[in-house]
N, C-alpha and C positions, 0 to 999 in steps of 0.2 A: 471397917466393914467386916463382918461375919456374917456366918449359918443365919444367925437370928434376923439379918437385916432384909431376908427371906424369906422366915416366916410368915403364916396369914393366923392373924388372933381370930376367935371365936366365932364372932361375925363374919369374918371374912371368909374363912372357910367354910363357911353355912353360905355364907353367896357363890363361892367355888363352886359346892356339893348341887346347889341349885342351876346352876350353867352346865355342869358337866352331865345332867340329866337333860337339859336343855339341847346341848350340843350333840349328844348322841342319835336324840331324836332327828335332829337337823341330818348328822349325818348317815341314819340308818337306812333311807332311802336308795344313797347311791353304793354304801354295800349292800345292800338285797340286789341292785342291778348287775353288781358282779361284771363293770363293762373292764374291759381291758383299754385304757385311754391312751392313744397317742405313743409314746418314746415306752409306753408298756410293754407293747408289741414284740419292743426290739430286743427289751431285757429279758422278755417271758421265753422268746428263741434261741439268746445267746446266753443269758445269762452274765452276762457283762454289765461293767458300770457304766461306764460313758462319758461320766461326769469329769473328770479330769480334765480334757480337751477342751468342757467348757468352762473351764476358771472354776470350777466346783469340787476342790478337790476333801472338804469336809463330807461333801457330802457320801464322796467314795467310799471313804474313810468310816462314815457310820453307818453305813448299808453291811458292809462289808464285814466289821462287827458284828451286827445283828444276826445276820446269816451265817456268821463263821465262819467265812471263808468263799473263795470263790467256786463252782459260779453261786451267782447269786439265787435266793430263793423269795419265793414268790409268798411275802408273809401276810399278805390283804386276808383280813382286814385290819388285824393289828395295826400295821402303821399305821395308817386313817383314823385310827383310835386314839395313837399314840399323839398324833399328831392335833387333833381337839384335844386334846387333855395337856399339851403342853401349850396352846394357843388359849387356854381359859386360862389356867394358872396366869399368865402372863395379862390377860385381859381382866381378872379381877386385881392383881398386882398395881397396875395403874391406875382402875378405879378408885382402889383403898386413899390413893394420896392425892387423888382429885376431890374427891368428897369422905373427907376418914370420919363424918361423923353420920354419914349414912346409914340407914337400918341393911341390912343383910338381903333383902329380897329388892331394896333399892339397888345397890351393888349391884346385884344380878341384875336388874333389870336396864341399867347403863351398860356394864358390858355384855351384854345377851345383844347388844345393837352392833357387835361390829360383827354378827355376823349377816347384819342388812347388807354389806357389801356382798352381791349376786355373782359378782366375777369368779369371788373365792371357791365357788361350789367346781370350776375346774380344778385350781389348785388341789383339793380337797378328792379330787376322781383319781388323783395317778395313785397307782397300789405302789410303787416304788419311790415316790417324788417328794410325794403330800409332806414326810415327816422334815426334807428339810429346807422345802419351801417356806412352812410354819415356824419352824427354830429362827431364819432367818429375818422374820417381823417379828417375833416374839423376842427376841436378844433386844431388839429396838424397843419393845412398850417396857421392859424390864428395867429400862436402862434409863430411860427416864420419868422413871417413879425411883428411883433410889434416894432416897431423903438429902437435901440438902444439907444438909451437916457436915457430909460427908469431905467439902471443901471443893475450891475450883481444882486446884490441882489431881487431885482423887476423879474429880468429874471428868478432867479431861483426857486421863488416862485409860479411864472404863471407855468413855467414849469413840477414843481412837481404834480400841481392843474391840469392841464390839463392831464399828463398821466394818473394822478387818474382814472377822469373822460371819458376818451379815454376808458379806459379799463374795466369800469363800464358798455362802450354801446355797443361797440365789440372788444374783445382782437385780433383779428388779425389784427388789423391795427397799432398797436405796429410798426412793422419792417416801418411804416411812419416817427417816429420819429427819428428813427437811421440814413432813407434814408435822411431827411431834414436836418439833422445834416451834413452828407456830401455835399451835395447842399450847407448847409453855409459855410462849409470850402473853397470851393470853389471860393466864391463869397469874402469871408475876402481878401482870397490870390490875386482875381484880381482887387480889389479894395486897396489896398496897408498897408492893416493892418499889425502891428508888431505881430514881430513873439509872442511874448509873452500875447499878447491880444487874440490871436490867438489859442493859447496854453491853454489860461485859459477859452476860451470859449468853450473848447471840455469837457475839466474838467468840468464844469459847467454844460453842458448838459448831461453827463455821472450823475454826482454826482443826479442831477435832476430827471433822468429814473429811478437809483437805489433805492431812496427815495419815489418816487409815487408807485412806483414798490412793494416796501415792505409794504408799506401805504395798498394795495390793498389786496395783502397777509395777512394780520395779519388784517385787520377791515371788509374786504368786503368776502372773499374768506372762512371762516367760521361760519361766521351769513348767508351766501345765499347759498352757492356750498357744496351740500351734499358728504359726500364718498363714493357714490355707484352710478350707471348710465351712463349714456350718456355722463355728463358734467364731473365728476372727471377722466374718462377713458380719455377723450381727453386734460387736463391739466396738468397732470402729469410730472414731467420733469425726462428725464430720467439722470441716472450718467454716465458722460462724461469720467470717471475716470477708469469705469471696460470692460473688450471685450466685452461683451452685450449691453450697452448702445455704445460703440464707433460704432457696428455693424449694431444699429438700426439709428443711427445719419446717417453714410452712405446710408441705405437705405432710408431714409429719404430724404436727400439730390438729393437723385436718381430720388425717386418720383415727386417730387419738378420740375427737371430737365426737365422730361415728360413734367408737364408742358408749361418749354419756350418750349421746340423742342413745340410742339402743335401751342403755340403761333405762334412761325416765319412761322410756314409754315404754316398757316391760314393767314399771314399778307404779304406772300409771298414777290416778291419784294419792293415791297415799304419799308418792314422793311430795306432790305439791302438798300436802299439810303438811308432811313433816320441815319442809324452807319455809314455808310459813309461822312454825314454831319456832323454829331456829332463829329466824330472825326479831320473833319478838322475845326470843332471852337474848340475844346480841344488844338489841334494843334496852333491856333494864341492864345489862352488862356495862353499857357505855356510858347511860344516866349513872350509875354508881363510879364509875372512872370518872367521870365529867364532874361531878360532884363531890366524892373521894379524896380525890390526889391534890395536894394543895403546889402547884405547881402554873407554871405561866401559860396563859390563853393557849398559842401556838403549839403549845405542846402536847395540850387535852385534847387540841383539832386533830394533831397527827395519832395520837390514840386510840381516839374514837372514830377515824375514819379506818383506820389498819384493822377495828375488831369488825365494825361492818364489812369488811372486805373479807374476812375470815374462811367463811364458803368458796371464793374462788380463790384464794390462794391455796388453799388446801387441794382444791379439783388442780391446781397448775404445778403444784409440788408432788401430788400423785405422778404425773406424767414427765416432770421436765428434765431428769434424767436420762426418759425414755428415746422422749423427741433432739436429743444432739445426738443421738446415733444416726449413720448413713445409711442403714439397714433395721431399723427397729422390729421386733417379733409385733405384730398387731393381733392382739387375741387377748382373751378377758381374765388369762393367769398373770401375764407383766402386771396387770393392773391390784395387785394384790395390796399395794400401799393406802388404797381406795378403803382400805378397813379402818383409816384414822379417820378418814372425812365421816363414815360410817359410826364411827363410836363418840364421834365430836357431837352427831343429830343426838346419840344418846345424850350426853352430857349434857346438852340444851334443853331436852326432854324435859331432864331431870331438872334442872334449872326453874324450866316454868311451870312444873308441877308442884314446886316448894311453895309458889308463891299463888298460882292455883290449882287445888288440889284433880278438876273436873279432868286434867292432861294427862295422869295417870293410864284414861281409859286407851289415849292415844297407844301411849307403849306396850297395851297389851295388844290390844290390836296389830301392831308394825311386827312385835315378834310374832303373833299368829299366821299374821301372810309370811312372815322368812319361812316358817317350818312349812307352809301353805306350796310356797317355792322351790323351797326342797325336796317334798315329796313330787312336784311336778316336774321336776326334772330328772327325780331317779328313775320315775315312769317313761318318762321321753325316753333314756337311754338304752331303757330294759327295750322296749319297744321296738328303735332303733336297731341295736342288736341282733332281735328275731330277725328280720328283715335284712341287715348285712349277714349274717347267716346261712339263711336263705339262698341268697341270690351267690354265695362264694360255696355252697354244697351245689348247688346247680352248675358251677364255672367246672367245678372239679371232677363233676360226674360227665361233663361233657368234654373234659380234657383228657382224661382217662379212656373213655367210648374213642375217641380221635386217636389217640397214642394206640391202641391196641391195634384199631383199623390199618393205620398207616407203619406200625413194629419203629415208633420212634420215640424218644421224649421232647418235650416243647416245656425249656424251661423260660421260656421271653416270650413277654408279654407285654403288649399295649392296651391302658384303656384309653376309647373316645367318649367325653361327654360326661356324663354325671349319675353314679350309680343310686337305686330308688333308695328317696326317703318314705317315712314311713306316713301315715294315713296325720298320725299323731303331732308331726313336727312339721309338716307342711298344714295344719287348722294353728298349733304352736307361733309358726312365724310372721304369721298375718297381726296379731296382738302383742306377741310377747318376741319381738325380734332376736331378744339377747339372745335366747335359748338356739336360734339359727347359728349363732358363733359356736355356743357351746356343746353342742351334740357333732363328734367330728362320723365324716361320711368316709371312710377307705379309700375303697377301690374307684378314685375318678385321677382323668386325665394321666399327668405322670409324678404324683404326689409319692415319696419315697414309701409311703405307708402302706401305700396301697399292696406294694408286691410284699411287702411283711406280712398282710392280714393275710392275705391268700396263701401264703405259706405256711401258715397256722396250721390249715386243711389240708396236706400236702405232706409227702414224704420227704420229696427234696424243694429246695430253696427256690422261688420263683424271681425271676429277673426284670424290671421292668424297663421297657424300652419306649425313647423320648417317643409319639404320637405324631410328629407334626408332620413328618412324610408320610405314614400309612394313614393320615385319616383323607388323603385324596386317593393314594392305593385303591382304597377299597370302593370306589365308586366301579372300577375292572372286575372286583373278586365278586364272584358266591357263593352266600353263609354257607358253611357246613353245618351251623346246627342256631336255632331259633327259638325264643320261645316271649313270654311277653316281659321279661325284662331286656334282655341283650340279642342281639346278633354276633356271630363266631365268626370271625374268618381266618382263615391259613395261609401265610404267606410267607414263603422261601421254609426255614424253622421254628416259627413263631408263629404266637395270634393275635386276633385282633380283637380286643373285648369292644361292640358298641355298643353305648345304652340307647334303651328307649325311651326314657324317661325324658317331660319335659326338663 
């Protein structure tokens, strides 16, 4: 293996050239919104990485580069850039060795589909995150399109190297590997590999997962990931073995599940034709295995029922990483591995377009609503924005008016209730649910974020304090200042933010 075994010939790089125009578009909505997302917030005030604490420590490590040193700078949009431009590379890399006799705009057009995966438009939001949330699926599609030639031994070694590393920049994209693993089976079985090579390549990539796997555990997962916090609470594997963890595995699974429903009925019809299509190249997939492989009845049953089952394994290998955790993150970035199931609808596409041509029209279509999507969520969050804005220049011009009256500061603060969404993402959530996950709200309850956003607007640091005694408090207290988002109240050195909002 060399430089060259990385290379993209002529074609290929014309399907590159053609995604990276594609991709940009995709993502030039959510840079024009300029939202500051989420663990943004905390970088954009401190300047810090973070990432270390949570088993991340490449990611420290490349930030940290970039920037030249600490504190960190705020390089949006470049990363987001950087980061589609190494998530295409990577997406036409796999393409070329699924279909290498493809035309170039075909290329493009299979991996232009794994950006139907809607989750990734969060991954895709963080201005400090995006670049190695992306490296770490992209090391995964890379890794398996590396030509076989290369030998099991060579395979198995890239592969242990790469989980490593995968896991070093974000562990939720684990369930990419499992997903790719079925994709190869896949692809063995329609390409006419023996059973036994077949056999020994699942071995192989099993043997591979559980060696990086432990590699990561016992080298990384104790010199970086403390046992108290944020990051040991949502690592933790629960035991599959007792009613407590079998109980939390199901609700887990449950959660998860919210998820797709969210998904399909935000991607509304179009998802049902495209499982529709999916299954009728599954469908000629099978009759050519069934017909194909000169091997014994039982064996063509178990073949041909593992490729029709292909969709839901890939939906259960996106997630089943996720769901043995005791604490799983539930939010539509974990789900990033979701871009194999995503790129697999391609490959189908493509599949039943070879043999009718009319299918074509579907995949122009599918990517027209991604970028259709894309731009309606950089507008959600631009939207969004104005309106947190808003309602945190109003908090601060009446904390300020307070602090001056009374000659004191009030750095604690509680909010009750749920600060306003915008006109835009409450008509949003009625149809297109996902985007309810995706556009995050600040300032509610006692969400750690919220006292971050409000210190944005703020000289010094605001503190947020738990709610659950002052929201009966104030049923005694009255507002010192009102308007038609919140009511203020003062109590002992601190306030009371309530919304109004249903």
């Amino acid at each position: 293996m060399n430089i060259r075994t990385f290379s993209l010939d002529r074609e290929n790089f014309k399907a590159f050239c053609y995604l990276l125009i594609f991709s940009l578009v995709y993502v030039l909505p959510i840079i024009l919104a300029n939202f500051y997302y989420i663990d943004d917030l905390g970088r954009l005030l401190t300047g810090r990485t973070g990432w270390d604490g949570d088993g991340r420590p490449l990611v420290s490590l490349l930030s940290i580069i970039l920037s030249d040193g600490k504190p960190l700078m705020d390089m949006s949009p470049w990363i987001q850039i950087l980061a589609t431009i190494v998530l295409d590379y990577a997406l036409i890399f796999f393409a070329k060795k699924i279909i290498p006799a493809a035309s170039a705009l075909k290329i493009f057009g299979v991996a232009a589909c794994g950006y139907l995966n809607l989750f990734m438009l969060e991954n895709l939001s963080y201005k400090y995150d995006s670049l190695g949330m992306m490296l770490a699926l992209s090391i995964f599609l890379i890794l398996f399109a590396l030509p076989d030639s290369l030998g099991n031994k060579k395979i198995c070694l890239a592969s242990c190297i790469a989980v490593l590393l995968s896991l070093c920049l974000y562990q939720a994209a684990s369930g990419a590997y499992i997903s790719l693993a079925i994709v190869e089976c896949v692809w063995l079985l329609y390409t006419k590999v023996k059973g036994n090579a077949i056999i020994q390549r699942i071995l192989l990539r099993a043997f591979s997962m559980l060696l990086g796997g432990l590699l990561y555990r016992f080298i990384v997962v104790p010199y970086y990931m403390s046992d108290n916090g944020y990051a040991s609470a949502h690592v933790s594997l629960l035991n599959p073995l007792s009613g407590q963890g079998l109980q939390t595995w199901y609700a887990n699974i449950s959660a998860f599940f919210s998820l797709y429903v969210d998904y399909s009925v935000t991607i509304g019809i179009m998802g049902m034709l495209l499982l529709l299509v999916v299954y009728g190249a599954l469908g000629h997939i099978s009759w050519v295995v069934w017909t194909g492989r000169g091997t014994s009845i039982p064996i063509k049953l178990v073949s041909v029922i593992f490729i029709l089952m292909v969709p839901f394994l890939l939906l259960g290998a996106t997630i089943f990483t996720l769901t043995l955790l005791k604490e799983p993150v539930i939010a539509p970035r974990v789900m990033i591995s979701f871009t194999v199931f995503a790129l697999f609808m391609g490959l189908m596409l493509y599949h039943v377009s070879e043999i009718k041509k009319g299918f074509y029209f579907l995949l122009v279509v599918s990517l027209a609503c991604t970028l259709s999507f894309s731009s309606y969520y950089g507008n959600l969050l631009k939207q969004q924005d104005k309106i947190n804005t808003q309602v945190a220049t109003y908090l601060v011009y009446d904390i300020n008016q307070i602090e001056t009256q009374k000659g004191k500061k009030f750095n604690e603060v509680t909010f009750i209730g749920t600060s306003p969404e915008s006109q835009a993402l409450i008509l949003a959530k009625k149809k297109r649910p996902l985007f309810s996950r995706l556009i995050p709200i600040y300032m509610n309850n006692n969400w750690y974020w919220g006292g971050q956003y409000l210190s944005c607007f703020r000289t010094s640091t605001v503190k947020l304090k738990s709610g659950g005694a002052d929201a009966a408090a104030i049923q005694a207290l009255t507002p010192v200042r009102n308007n038609e988002f919140y009511k203020l109240y003062e109590k002992d050195n601190s306030l009371i933010i309530q919304y109004l909002s249903e």
